[in-house]
C-alpha positions in Angstrom: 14.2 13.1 5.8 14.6 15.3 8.6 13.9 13.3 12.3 15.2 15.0 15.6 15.7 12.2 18.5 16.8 12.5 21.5 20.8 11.8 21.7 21.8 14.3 19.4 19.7 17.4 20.8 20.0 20.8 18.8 18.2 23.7 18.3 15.5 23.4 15.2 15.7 26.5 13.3 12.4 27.6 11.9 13.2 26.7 8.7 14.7 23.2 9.8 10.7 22.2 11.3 9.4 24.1 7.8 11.1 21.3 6.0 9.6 18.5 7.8 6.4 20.2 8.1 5.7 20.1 11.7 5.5 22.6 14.8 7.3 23.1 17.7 4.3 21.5 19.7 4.3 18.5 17.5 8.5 18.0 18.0 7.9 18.1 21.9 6.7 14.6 22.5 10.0 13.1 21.2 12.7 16.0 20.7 14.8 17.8 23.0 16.5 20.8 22.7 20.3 22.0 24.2 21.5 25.0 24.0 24.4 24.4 21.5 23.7 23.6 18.3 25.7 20.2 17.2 27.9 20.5 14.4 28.8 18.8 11.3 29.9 15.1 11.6 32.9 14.2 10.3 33.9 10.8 9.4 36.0 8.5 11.9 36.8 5.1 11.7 35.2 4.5 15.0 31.5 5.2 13.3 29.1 2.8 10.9 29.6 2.8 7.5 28.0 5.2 5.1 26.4 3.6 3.0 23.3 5.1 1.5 22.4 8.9 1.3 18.6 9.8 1.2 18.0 13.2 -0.8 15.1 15.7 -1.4 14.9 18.6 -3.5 16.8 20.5 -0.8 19.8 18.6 -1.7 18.7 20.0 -5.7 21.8 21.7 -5.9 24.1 18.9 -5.7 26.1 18.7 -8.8 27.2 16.1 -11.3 30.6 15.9 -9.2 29.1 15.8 -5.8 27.3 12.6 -6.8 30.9 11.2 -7.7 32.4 12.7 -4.7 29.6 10.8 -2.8 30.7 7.1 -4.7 34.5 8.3 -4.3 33.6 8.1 -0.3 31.8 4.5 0.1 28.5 6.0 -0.7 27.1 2.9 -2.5 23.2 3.6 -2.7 20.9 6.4 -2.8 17.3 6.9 -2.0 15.8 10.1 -3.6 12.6 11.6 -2.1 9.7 11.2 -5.3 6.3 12.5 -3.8 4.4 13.6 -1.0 1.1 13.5 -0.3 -1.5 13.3 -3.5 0.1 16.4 -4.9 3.8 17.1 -5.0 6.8 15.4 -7.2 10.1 16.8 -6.3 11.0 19.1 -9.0 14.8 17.8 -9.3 13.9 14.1 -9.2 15.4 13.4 -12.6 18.0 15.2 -12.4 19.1 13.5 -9.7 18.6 10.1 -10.5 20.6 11.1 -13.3 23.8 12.6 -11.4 22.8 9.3 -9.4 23.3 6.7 -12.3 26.0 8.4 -13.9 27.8 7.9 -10.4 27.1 4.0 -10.8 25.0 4.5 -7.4 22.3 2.1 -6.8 18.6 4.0 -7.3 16.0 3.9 -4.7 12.7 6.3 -3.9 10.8 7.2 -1.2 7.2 9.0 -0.6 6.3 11.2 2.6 3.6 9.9 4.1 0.4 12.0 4.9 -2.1 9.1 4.5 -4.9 8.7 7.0 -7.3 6.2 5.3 -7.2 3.5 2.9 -8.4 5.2 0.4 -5.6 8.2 0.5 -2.9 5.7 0.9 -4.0 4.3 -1.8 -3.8 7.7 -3.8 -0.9 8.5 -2.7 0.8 5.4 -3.6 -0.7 6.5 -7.0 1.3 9.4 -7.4 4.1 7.8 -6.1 4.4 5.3 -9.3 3.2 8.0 -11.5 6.2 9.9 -10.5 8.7 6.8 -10.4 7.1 5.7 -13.6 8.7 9.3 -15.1 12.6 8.8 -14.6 13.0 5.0 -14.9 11.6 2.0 -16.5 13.0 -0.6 -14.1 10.5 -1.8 -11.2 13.8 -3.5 -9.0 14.1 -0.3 -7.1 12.6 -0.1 -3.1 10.0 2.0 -2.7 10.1 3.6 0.5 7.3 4.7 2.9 8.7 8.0 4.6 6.6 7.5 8.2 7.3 10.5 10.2 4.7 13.6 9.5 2.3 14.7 12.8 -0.8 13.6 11.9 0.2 10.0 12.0 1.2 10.1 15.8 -2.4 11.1 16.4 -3.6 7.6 14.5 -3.4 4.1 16.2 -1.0 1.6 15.5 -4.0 -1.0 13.8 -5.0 1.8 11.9 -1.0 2.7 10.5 -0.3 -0.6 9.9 -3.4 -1.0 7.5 -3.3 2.1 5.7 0.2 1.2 5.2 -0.8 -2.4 4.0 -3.3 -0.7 1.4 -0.2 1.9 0.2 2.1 -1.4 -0.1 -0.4 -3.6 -2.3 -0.9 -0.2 -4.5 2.7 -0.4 -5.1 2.7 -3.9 -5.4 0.2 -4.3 -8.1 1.9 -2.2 -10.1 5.0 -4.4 -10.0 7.0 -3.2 -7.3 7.5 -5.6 -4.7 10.5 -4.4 -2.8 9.0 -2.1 -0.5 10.0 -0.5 3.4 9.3 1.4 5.9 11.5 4.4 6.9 10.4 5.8 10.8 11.9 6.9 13.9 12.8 4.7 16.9 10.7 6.1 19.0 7.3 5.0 16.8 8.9 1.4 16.0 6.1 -1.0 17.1 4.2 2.1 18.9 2.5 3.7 16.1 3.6 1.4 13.1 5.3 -2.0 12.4 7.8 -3.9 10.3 7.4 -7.1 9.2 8.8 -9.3 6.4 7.8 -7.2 3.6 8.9 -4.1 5.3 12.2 -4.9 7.2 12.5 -1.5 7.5 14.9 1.3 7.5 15.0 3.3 11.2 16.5 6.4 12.0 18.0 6.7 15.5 21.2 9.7 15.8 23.5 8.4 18.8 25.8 11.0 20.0 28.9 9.2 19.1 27.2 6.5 16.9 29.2 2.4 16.7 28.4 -0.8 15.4 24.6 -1.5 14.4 21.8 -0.6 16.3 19.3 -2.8 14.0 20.6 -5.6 12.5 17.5 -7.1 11.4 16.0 -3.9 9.7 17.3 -3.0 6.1 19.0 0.1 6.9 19.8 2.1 9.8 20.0 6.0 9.5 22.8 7.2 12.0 23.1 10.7 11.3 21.2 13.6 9.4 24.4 16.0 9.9 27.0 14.0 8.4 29.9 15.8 6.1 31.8 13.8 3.6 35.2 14.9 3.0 35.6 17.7 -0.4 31.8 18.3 0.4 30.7 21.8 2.4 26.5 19.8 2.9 25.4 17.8 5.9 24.0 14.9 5.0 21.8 11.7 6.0 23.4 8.7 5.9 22.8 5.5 6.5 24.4 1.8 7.2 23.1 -0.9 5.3 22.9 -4.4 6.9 22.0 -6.4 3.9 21.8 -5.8 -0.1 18.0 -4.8 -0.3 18.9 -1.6 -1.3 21.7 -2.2 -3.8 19.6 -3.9 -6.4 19.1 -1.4 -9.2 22.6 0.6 -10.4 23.9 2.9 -12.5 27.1 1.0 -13.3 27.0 -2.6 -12.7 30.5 -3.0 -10.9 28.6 -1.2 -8.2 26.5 -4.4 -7.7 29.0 -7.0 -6.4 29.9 -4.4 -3.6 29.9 -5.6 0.0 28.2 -4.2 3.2 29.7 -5.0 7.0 27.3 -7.5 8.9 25.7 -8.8 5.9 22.3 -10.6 7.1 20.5 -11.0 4.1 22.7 -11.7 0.7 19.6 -12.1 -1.8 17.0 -9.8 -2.7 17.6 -8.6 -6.0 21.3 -7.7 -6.6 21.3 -8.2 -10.0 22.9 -5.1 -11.3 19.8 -3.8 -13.2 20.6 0.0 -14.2 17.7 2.5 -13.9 16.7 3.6 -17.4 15.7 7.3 -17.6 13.5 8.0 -20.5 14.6 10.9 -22.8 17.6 12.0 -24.5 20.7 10.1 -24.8 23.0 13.6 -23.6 21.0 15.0 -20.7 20.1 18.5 -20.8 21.4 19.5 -17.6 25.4 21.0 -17.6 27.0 21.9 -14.8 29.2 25.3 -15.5 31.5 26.1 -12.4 32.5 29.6 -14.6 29.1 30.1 -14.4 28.7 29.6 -10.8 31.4 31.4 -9.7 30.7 34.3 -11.7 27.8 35.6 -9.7 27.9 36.6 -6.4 24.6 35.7 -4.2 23.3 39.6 -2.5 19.9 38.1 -1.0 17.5 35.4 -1.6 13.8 35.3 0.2 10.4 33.2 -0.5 7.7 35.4 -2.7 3.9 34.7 -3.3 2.9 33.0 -6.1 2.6 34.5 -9.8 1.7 33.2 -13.0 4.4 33.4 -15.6 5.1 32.1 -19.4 8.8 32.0 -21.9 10.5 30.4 -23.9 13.9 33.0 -23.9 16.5 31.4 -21.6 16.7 28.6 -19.2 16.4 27.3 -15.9 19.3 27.0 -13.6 19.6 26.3 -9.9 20.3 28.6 -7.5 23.9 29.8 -8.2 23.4 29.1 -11.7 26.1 26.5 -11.6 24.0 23.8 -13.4 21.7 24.7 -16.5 18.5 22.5 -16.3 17.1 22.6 -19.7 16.0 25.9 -22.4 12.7 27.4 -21.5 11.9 26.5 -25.5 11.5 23.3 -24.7 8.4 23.7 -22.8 6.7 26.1 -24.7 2.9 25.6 -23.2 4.5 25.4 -19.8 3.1 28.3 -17.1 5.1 29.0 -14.4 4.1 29.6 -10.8 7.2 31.4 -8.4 7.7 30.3 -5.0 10.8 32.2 -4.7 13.5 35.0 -6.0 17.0 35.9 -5.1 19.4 39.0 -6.5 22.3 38.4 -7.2 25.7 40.6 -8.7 27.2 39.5 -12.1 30.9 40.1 -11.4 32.0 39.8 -15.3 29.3 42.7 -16.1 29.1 44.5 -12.7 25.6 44.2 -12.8 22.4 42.7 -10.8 19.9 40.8 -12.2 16.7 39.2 -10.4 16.1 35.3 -10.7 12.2 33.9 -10.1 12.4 30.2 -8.9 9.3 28.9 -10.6 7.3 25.4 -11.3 5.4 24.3 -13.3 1.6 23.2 -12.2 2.3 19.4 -12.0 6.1 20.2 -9.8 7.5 18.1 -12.7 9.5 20.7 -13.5 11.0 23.9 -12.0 14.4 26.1 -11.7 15.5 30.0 -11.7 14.8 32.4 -14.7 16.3 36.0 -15.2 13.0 37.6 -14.9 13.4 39.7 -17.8 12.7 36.6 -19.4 9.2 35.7 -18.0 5.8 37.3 -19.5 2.9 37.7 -16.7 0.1 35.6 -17.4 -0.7 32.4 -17.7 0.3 30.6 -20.8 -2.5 31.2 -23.4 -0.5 28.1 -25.4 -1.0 25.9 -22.1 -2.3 22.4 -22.4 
C-alpha cells in the first residue's frame, strides 16, 4: 500500500505513483511535496510499535530469512496484497504466505479496490476468495479492502459505503466474516466509513510518529518507510490496537502474543495456522551462493511476448530464491513484462533473464531466455 499524506512530504518518483496507479494530478488534492526526499525510518523507542507489515509483490524478493528477521523484530502479523481489481493475483502470494507461516506470523489478505458499482464489487470480491481460496484453507483470516485508488475520490460517500457493503457480504457468504477497511485519514468519514464490521485500519505518516492516533480502529499504519534493523527495505508498518489481526498463525506460540493498548481482546485468536495446499517441502529454496554469484548490469520493463519451456526454473530477480522447475507447468505460456542482464562472476559470462507470467498471474519469475521457445504453448489448456 503506498499512501502519501501530508506530514511526511517527499518527492514521488515516477515509479513510486506507477505502483499505486495514480497521477501527479490525482496525488495533488491530498499530498505535498518538499524538496528533500525523507529517509529511511529507523526504529526508536519513542515510536508505536511495529506490529504488522503489509506486502505486495514488490516486496517478492523478500527471502525465507527476511520473514524471520521480520518475527526476530516484534513483527507479529502480516497482511499480503491478494488481488486487484477483476483481473490480477499477485504472482508471489504463496510464496509468501509460506515464508509468512514458516515465520509463525499471523496471515492476513488484502484486495485493491477499483470497484465503482455493486455489481463490480461484487466481482472483485470474487477474485479475491478465488485467490485466497489458492494458498489456504482456513476462513479465520481478515480480508482487507485496500480503499485508496483515484476513481474512488470522484464517487460519493453513500455510493462507497454501499459498494463496499455489497464487496463485504460477497466475502461474507463465502465464510469470511472478519473483514476491514484500509484508507487514508484524509477520506475517513469523507468518501468512506467504518463501522462495526469494519473497524478499520488507517494510514496516517506523522513526522515523528507517538502513542496511537486511532485507538478505536483495528490497526493504524504509521509509516510506509520504515527499516528494521539486518534489513536494507523500507517498509509499511503498522501498530495494532487489538488482536483482530492475529487470529490465524503459522506457529501457534505466536497467538498468545500481546499488543500495547489492547481495546478489544476477542475476535478470533485461536491460533488456527493457515494451511497451504501442495507439497509438504515447498518448492521454493533460497540459495545466497546463487545470489551472490551474479552481479545485476541493467534491468528495464519490455513489451509483452508469448513464450513456452519446460528446461530450467524460475527465480526472482537476483536469482537468490528458485521458485519451482519450468517442468512442472508444462502447458503453461508465458507472457514477459520484464528482462534484466546480468554477469555470472563464476563463468565471466552474461546471460539475459525474461520475467514472465503466466495468463491467470498465478504464477511468474525470471527464466534464462535461452530456455524459452516463442510461441504460445501449443500443449496449453
Amino acid at each position: 500500500m503506498n499512501l502519501f499524506f501530508i506530514g511526511r512530504c517527499r518527492i514521488l518518483s515516477h515509479k513510486s505513483l506507477i505502483k499505486v496507479g495514480v497521477s501527479f494530478a490525482a496525488f495533488a488534492g491530498f499530498a505535498l511535496f518538499s524538496n528533500q526526499t525523507k529517509a529511511s525510518m529507523y526504529p526508536s523507542s519513542s515510536q508505536p510499535s511495529s506490529d504488522m507489515v503489509d506486502l505486495s509483490s514488490y516486496q517478492g524478493n523478500l527471502t525465507a530469512s527476511d520473514y524471520q528477521n521480520l518475527a526476530s523484530n516484534g513483527v507479529k502479523a502480516v497482511t499480503i496484497k491478494a488481488t486487484e481489481g477483476t483481473g490480477y493475483t499477485n504472482p508471489y502470494l504463496a510464496q509468501q504466505v509460506k515464508y509468512a507461516q514458516q515465520a509463525g506470523l499471523s496471515i492476513n489478505f488484502y484486495h485493491f479496490v477499483h470497484f465503482t458499482s455493486q455489481s463490480t464489487a461484487i466481482a472483485e470480491a470474487q477474485n479475491f476468495i478465488n485467490a485466497v481460496q489458492q494458498v489456504t484453507t482456513s476462513k479465520n483470516v481478515v480480508m482487507v479492502a485496500d480503499f485508496e485508488s483515484s476513481e474512488l475520490g470522484s464517487l460519493s460517500k453513500s455510493t462507497n459505503n454501499a459498494n463496499l457493503a455489497a464487496f463485504d457480504q460477497t466475502l461474507n457468504s463465502a465464510g469470511y466474516s472478519k473483514t476491514d477497511l484500509y484508507t487514508m485519514s484524509s477520506w475517513l468519514g469523507v468518501k468512506i466509513d467504518t463501522n462495526a464490521q469494519n473497524k478499520g485500519w488507517i494510514a496516517n505518516w506523522p513526522y515523528s510518529p507517538t502513542g496511537n492516533k486511532y485507538p478505536n480502529a483495528n490497526a493504524w499504519q504509521w509509516a510506509s518507510d520504515y527499516r528494521f534493523p539486518g534489513s536494507s527495505v523500507d517498509l509499511d508498518v503498522s501498530k495494532l490496537t487489538n488482536d483482530y489481526y492475529l487470529g490465524s498463525v503459522g506457529d501457534s506460540s505466536n497467538s498468545s502474543n500481546d499488543t500495547s493498548n489492547n481495546t478489544d481482546s476477542g475476535s478470533g485468536n485461536d491460533g488456527t495456522a493457515v494451511i497451504v495446499p501442495g507439497p509438504s517441502e515447498p518448492t521454493n529454496q533460497y540459495s545466497a551462493s546463487r545470489s551472490q554469484s551474479v552481479k545485476l548490469i541493467w534491468r528495464t520493463s519490455m513489451k509483452s511476448h508469448a513464450f513456452y519451456t519446460t528446461k530450467g526454473a524460475r527465480y526472482s530477480k537476483h536469482l537468490g530464491t528458485r521458485y519451482d522447475y519450468n517442468k512442472n507447468l508444462p502447458n503453461v505460456t508465458w507472457y514477459t513484462d520484464a528482462h534484466e542482464k546480468l554477469y555470472k562472476k563464476n563463468t565471466g559470462k552474461y546471460a539475459i533473464y525474461y520475467h514472465v507470467r503466466s495468463n491467470d498471474n498465478a504464477h511468474g519469475g525470471w527464466i534464462w531466455r535461452g530456455y524459452l521457445t516463442s510461441g504460445v504453448n501449443p500443449n496449453q489448456k
